[in-house]
C-alpha positions, -999 to +999 in steps of 0.1 A: -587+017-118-578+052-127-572+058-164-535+074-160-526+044-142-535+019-168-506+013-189-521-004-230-498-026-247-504-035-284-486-069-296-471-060-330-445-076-344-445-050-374-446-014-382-483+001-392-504+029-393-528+008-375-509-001-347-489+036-340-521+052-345-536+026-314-510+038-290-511+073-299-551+073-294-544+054-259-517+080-249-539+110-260-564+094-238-539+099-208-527+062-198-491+046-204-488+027-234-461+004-246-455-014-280-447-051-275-420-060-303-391-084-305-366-054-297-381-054-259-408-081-249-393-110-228-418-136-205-402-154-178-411-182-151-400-180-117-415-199-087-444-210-107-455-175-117-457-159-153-445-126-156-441-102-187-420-074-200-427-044-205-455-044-178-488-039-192-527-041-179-542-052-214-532-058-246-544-050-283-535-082-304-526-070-338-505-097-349-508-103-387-511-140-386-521-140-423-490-128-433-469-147-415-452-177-429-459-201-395-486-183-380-489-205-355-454-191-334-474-161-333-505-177-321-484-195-297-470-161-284-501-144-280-515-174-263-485-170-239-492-132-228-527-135-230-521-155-193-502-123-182-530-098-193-562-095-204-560-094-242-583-077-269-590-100-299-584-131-276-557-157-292-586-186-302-611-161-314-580-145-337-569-182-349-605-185-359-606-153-379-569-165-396-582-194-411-609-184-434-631-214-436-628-218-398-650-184-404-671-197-428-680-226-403-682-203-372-709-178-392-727-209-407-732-223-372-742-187-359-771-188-391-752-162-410-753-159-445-722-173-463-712-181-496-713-218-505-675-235-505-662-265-503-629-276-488-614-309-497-581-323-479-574-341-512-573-329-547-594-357-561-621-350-536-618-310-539-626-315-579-651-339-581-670-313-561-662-279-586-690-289-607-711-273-581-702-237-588-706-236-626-679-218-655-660-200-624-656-197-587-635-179-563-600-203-550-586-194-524-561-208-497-569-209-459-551-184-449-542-152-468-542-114-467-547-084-486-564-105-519-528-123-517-541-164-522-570-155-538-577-159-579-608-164-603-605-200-616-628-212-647-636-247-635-631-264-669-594-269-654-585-293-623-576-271-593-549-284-564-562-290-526-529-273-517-511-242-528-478-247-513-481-258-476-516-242-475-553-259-481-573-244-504-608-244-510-633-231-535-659-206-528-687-195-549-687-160-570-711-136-562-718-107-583-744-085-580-733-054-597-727-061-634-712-029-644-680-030-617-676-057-592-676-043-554-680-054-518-689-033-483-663-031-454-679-025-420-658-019-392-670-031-355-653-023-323-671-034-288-703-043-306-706-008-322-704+001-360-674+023-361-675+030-398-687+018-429-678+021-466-679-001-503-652-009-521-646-011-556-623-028-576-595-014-597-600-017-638-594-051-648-594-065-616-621-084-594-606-079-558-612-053-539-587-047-511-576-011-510-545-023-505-544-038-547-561-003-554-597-005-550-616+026-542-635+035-515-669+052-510-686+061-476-717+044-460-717+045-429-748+066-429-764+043-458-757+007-443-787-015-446-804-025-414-802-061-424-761-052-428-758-038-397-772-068-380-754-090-402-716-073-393-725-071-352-736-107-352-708-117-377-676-101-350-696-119-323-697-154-336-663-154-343-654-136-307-637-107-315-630-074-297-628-057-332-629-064-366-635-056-405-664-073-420-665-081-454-699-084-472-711-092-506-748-082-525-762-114-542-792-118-562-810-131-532-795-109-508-764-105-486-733-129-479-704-124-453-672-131-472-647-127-442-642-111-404-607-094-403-593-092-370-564-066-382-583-047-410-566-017-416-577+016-411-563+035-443-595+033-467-620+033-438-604+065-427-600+076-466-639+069-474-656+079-437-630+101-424-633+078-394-603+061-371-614+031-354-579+036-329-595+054-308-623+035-301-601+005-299-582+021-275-610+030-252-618-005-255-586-018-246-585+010-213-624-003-200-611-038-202-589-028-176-609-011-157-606+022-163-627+049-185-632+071-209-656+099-224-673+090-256-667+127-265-632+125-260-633+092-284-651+107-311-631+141-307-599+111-316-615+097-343-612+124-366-577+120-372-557+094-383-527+100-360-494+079-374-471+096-365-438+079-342-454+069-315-433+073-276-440+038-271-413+029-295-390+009-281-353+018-295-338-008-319-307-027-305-272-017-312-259-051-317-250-067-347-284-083-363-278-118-380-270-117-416-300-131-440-303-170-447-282-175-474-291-196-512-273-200-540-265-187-572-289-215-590-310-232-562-339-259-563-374-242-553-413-256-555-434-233-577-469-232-566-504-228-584-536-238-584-533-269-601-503-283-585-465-276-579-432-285-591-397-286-584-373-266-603-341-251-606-342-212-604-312-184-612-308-156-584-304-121-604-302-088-582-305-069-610-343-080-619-367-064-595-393-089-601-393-125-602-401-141-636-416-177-644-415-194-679-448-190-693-453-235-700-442-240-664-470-212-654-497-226-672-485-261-662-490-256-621-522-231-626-507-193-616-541-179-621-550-152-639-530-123-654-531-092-627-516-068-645-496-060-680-459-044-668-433-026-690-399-047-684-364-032-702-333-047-709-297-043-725-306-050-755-343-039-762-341-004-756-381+003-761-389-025-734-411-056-734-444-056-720-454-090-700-484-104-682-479-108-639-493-136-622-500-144-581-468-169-573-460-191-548-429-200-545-409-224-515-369-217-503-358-245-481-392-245-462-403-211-465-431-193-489-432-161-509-464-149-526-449-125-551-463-106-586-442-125-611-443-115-645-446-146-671-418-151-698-411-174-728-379-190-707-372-223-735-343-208-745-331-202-711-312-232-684-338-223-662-372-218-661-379-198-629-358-160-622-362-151-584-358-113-581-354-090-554-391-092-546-377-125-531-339-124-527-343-093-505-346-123-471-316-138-484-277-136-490-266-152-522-239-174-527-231-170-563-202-203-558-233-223-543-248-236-573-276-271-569-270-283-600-230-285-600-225-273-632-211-244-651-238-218-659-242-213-697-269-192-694-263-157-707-295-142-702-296-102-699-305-090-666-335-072-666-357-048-641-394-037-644-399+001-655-413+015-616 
């Protein structure tokens, strides 16, 4: 098939660099491209025959299943047009790569180094087995993105199977590097190294997604050859298309951590001045037949083109559906490592983050403290300064991770605030209250210093 007759669709139910810069590389390359999104994808049936719109001849799967509080609709939708066209990161492969100890058990059985973890489906079993890890190990819940579900937990404390509706599991810490903890990124596309760089985490912190602020170095010149082989074989035994690679330096050599199928480009393009979209986008165009000149990729890959792609389909003028709406005081599950509890929370607009009563905190396992942030109020003109903490917390079936800052709440009715880090999905109801009682509580509204 010619090239200008191919038209590359990429399933993205979001707005990223990622995913314009994908359809921009595609168009560049001379084919038709268009971006799959609620405002214009519809399958239908008729006389036995599955049929999808937009048309398409393959499709780049970038759906952030991490991110997404019931992955599995999405894995269900890409399972559907995956029967109408040939898709890049296949839906099983992808569903694999979203459930990070499927990973671990995919590389283990492909003899790839991995880190040792254990995942329990009770919390009895998961702790009789922490003693295998020493003072501290990584915790971490089964699915997650961006070091979101991920804390350093000292083992002299219980940890919880479950962190909301998610397993968890513990995984051993590896540190190599005593001076500042960092990891390598390699990106793959179509068994080929696109790029390479390490990451280093941001003072006071031992994650190092660029996305919490770690920095980035190039080495895609300088990768090992036992890394190389390690990040090709790694994006294989899972079955991706393309993917980030995660990897870790041990004492006793190197461990794969995790195989992204929707890495982002922004610190691989930042450290290497590489884009994988254009080599993704070739990808995508041979898979349905068609060609194109490895010069005319690497001429792409320069640039990190994310700018408003043509493929953008026009948002509808009708009337969206207003937010899900709570109540002024409504009953939420708080989540942690150790466990989680039913409460009452207050809904404030005015406080940009939400806050969490310090006893409560420590009682469910939060983790540990992220960051120190400046918070002001009515009546302390100077500001307060409080520790955030990773929360989870539940709203009549769905989850939030959010930053929460942790506050002495005993004098307060209510021990959890929920902020517009949260009450931005919803419409509040300040007459719908769960405990049927007149609020008392006269506490200050507050908002963090940006």
């Amino acid at each position: 098939m010619r090239t200008e007759d191919i038209t590359v669709g990429v399933l993205s139910l979001h707005s990223s660099k990622e995913t314009k810069a994908i359809l921009n590389a595609a168009e560049e390359m001379g084919c038709d491209t268009e971006w799959l999104r609620e405002e214009n994808t519809t399958v239908t049936t008729e006389d036995g025959e599955l049929n999808l719109y937009p048309d398409v001849d393959v499709i780049a799967n970038r759906l952030l299943l991490s991110s997404d509080e019931h992955p599995m609709e999405g894995a269900g939708l890409a399972l559907t047009l995956n029967k109408a066209a040939p898709m890049l990161n296949e839906p099983t492969p992808a569903m694999t790569a979203l459930h990070k100890f499927a990973t671990a058990a995919a590389l283990a059985d492909a003899g790839i180094s991995i880190p040792d973890a254990v995942l329990a489906l009770s919390t009895e079993q998961l702790n009789k087995e922490r003693g295998r890890f020493g003072d501290r190990a990584v915790y971490k819940t089964a699915i997650g993105t961006h070091g979101g579900g991920t804390w350093m937990v000292e083992l002299d404390e219980p940890v919880n199977a479950q962190v909301g509706e998610r397993h968890a599991f513990l995984q051993e810490f590896l540190e190599h590097d005593d001076t500042r903890h960092h990891d390598l990124r390699v990106y793959v596309v179509g068994g080929q190294i696109i790029g390479a760089m390490n990451r280093y985490a941001p003072e006071g912190e031992w994650r190092t997604n660029v996305a919490l602020g770690g920095e980035v170095e190039d080495m895609t010149e300088d990768l090992p050859a036992e890394v190389r082989e390690m990040a090709l074989d790694s994006v294989e035994a899972v079955g991706l298309d393309y993917a980030g690679v995660d990897i870790v330096q041990g004492e006793d050599g190197y461990y794969v951590l995790e195989v992204n199928p929707t890495a982002g480009f922004r610190g691989l393009f930042k450290a290497c001045g590489i884009s994988p979209a254009p080599y993704i986008a070739q990808r995508a165009i041979e898979k349905a037949g068609g060609s194109v000149d490895d010069a005319e990729v690497e001429r792409l890959s320069d640039r990190l083109d994310d700018s408003q792609p043509t493929a953008m389909p026009r948002k509808p003028t009708s009337t969206m559906p207003e937010n899900v709406t709570i109540g002024y005081i409504e009953e939420v599950v708080v989540s942690g490592t150790r466990g989680h509890k039913t409460v009452l929370a207050k809904s404030d607009t005015g406080a940009t983050r939400t806050s969490i009563d310090a006893e409560l905190a420590a009682e469910i396992g939060t983790g540990p403290i992220l960051d120190i942030v400046k918070i002001k109020s009515g009546s302390v003109k100077s500001g307060r300064s409080r520790p955030v903490v990773d929360l989870v917390v539940g709203i009549g079936g769905t989850q939030h991770t959010v930053t929460a800052s942790v506050e002495d709440r005993s004098h307060m009715d209510y021990p959890l605030l929920l902020g517009r880090d949260i009450l931005k999905h919803y419409q509040v109801n300040v007459n719908r209250r769960a405990d049927d009682e007149y609020e008392s509580d006269t506490e200050e509204e507050e908002q963090t210093l940006e």
